[in-house]
C-alpha angles and dihedrals in degrees: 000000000000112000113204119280118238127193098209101043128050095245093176089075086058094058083058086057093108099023100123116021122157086164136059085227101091093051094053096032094059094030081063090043082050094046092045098042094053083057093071105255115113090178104071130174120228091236090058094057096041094059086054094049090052090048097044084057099036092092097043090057102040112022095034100018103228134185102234091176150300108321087329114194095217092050082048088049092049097052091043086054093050088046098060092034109046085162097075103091119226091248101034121155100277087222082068096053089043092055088047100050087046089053102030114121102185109128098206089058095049096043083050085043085056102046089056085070103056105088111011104053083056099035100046097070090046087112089054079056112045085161101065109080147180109320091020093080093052100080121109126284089261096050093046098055088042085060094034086052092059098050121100133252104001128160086234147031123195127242101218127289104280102144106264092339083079114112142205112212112207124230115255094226091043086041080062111044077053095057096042101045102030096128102057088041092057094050093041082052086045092054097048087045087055091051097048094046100048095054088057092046101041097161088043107105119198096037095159091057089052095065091090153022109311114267122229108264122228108229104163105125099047093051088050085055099058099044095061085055096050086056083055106043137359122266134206125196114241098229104043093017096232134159106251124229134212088245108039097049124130131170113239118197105224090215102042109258080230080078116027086035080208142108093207100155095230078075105044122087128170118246136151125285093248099046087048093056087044098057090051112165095339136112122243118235108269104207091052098036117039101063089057085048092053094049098049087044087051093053095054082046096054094044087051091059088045108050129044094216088049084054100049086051090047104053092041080058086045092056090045097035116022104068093173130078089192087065101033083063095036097046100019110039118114121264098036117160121221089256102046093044094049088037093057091044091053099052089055097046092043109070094036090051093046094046083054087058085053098060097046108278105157126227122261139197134176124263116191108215116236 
């Protein structure tokens, strides 16, 4: 992916940003210098951006579990976050994890904070450097602004070294180049975190909807669907075994979208609105809860072949929510038998569900509150 030429900055040294990572840091390092640049400061403080930095990666490690490297120390300070303050949702308002990190006055979280600023506000701008080698870099903090201070042409200079008051200060040409040409840069820095991030979550589908805060899903159709079945025949939810109602129907996906980051209706299966909260991100027990699925999967099945009306919702879901032909023909074709049926779904759940296991998507199970 091309960024824009400019005739006054080598923008050929901003292409190398992200050539050699071995670490998640550059990207959000330099995607916080872009979002605070485009709102209009050029002078930033390292403990701004690293709380940008911890914000912008809060929803890839606890809504959609993702590996953000090894032993990767923001992925460390995220968990540690969501571990003292278990109030703070997976998919909170960022503007609320912003306000906690600024007023936060844990000293385990700000020396973490800290420690995020040693390498990557220093190392991101190496290609802009190609003279300094080796040992060179390995000087003190101090030392190394002083040198950095004195190079040509940067994107950035150093206040001096004072823990995370210490600020960059933005060039006015590469401020901007940013301005002028955000959007392309933050498509040209989506497309290198992509990159990163799939090949640490090789098994993960979905990887580009997992860069930011979930979206609302529109499940419409399907809901409509099911409630036509529910006029026709009773339906039980699989995990409280209740009899579901027109008004208090949601649409559960089985694998947590967090994971599959898909509204594929093999997956989709109707609940009620509390049990639905309640299920979250987990995984229902298998052993206690697909069979239940595959039953209730084979009874609107079964309802689709039978009525006319059944078959017309269905096929407006299928346009929107089956996305294969392959499983269209292997769940949905007429003159399935109970077992086949379960026995094909099965084959396609399986393997995603056991690959979200796999990422850290914990077990669930029903409590019915007293």
């Amino acid at each position: 992916m091309q960024l824009p030429y400019s005739e006054e900055l080598n923008i050929e040294y901003l292409g190398r940003l992200f050539d050699n990572t071995s670490e998640c840091y550059k990207f959000f390092w330099f995607k916080a210098i872009v979002a605070k640049v485009t709102e209009g400061k050029q002078e930033i403080s390292y403990e701004e951006l690293v709380d940008e930095m911890i914000a912008d990666a809060w929803y890839m490690v606890t809504e959609y579990h993702l590996n953000l490297g090894p032993k990767d120390t923001l992925e460390a300070v995220v968990n540690l976050i969501k571990q003292k303050y278990s109030e703070l949702k997976s998919c909170e308002k960022k503007t609320a994890i912003l306000d906690l990190l600024k007023n936060t006055q844990d000293r385990e979280i700000n020396s973490k904070k800290r420690t995020l600023t040693y390498n990557v506000p220093y190392r991101l701008q190496s290609p802009f450097m190609p003279s300094m080698k080796g040992k060179e870099w390995n000087v003190s903090e101090s030392n190394l602004i002083a040198k950095i201070n004195q190079e040509q042409r940067l994107m950035y200079y150093f206040t001096a070294l004072n823990g995370l008051s210490t600020s960059i200060i933005v060039n006015d040409d590469w401020a901007s180049y940013i301005n002028k040409n955000q959007e392309i840069i933050r498509g040209w820095l989506e497309y290198n975190m992509i990159l990163y991030i799939q090949k640490r979550n090789p098994s993960v589908p979905g990887i580009a909807d997992k860069l930011y805060p979930p979206q609302e899903r529109k499940l419409e159709k399907v809901k409509k669907y099911w409630k036509l079945i529910i006029e026709l025949q009773p339906v039980r939810e699989i995990y409280g075994n209740e009899i579901l109602t027109k008004k208090d129907i949601s649409i559960d996906h089985f694998v947590p979208w967090s994971y599959v980051a898909h509204d594929e209706m093999w997956n989709l299966n109707p609940t009620t609105k509390s049990i639905n909260s309640s299920k979250s991100n987990n995984l229902p027990d298998w052993e206690i809860y697909f069979e239940r699925l595959a039953k209730q999967e084979y009874q609107s099945y079964q309802l689709m072949w039978k009525y006319d009306q059944v078959h017309k919702e269905f096929e407006k879901c299928a346009k929107e929510h089956i996305n294969s032909d392959d499983i269209k023909y292997r769940v949905y074709r007429k003159g399935l038998e109970y077992n086949e049926f379960a026995g094909q779904l099965a084959s396609i759940i399986l393997p995603v569900y056991q690959s979200a296991q796999n990422c850290g998507f914990g077990s669930w199970q029903y409590q019915k509150e007293e």
